[in-house]
C-alpha positions as CSV (number, residue, x, y, z in Angstrom):
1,X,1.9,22.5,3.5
2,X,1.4,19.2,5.6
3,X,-2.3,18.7,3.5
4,X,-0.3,19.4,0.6
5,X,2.6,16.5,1.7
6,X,0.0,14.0,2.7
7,X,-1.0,14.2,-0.9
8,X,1.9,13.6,-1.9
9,X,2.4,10.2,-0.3
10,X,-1.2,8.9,-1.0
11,X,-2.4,9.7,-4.0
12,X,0.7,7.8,-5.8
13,X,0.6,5.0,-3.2
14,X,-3.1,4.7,-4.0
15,X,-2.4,4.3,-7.5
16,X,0.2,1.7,-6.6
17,X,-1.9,-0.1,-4.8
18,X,-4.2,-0.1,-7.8
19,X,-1.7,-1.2,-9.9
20,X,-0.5,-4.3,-7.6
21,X,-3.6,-5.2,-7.0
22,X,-4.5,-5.9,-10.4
23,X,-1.0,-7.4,-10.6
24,X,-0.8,-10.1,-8.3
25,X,-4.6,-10.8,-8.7
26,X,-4.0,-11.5,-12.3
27,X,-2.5,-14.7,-11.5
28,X,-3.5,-15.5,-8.1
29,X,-6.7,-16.8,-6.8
30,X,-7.9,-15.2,-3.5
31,X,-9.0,-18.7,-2.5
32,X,-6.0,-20.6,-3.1
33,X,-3.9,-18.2,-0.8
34,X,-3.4,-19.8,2.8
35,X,-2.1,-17.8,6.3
36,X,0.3,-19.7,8.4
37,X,-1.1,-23.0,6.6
38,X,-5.0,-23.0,7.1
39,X,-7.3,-22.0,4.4
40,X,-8.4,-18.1,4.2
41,X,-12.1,-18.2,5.6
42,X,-12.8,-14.9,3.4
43,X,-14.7,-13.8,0.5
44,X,-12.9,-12.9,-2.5
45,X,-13.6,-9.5,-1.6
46,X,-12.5,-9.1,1.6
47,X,-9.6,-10.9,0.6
48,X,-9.5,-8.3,-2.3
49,X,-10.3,-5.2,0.2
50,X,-7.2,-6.4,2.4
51,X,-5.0,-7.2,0.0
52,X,-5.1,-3.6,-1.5
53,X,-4.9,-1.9,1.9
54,X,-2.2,-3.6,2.7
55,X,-0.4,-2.6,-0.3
56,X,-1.4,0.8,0.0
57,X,-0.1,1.5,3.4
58,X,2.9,-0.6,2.4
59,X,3.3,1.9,-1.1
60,X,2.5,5.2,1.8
61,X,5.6,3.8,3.8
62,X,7.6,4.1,0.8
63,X,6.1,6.8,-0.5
64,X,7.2,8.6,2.8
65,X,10.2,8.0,3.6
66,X,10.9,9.0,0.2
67,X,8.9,12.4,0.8
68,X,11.3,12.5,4.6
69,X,14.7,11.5,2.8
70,X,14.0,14.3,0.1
71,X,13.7,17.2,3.2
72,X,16.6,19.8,3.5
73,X,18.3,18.9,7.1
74,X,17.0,22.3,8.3
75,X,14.1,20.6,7.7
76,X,14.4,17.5,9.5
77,X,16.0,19.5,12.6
78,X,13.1,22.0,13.3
């Protein structure tokens, strides 16, 4: 059951994380993006790579606490 959960989250955060990737980099330039005002010292893809990590564990967070809030409280409490 916990395999089958875990699936639950990723495999529709991946896809997110697909989707927003392609999203944002539609109209952004990895090179023009700047962190805490200096230039990016990355490729494009690293900048790429990180980019859709990060949106993919921030889709999994979602993804989860959806996946906990939809539990039965007998559930939650064991």
């Amino acid at each position: 059951m916990l395999a089958q959960r875990w699936m639950w989250i990723t495999w529709p955060a991946f896809l997110v994380a697909g989707l927003l990737e392609v999203l944002v980099f539609a109209f952004v330039d990895p090179h023009d993006l700047h962190w805490f005002g200096q230039d990016l010292d990355l490729s494009r893809q690293a900048i790429y790579t990180l980019a859709f990590f990060a949106f993919w564990v921030l889709a999994m967070v979602s993804s989860a606490l959806t996946a906990l809030l939809g539990l039965s409280s007998a559930e939650v409490n064991r």
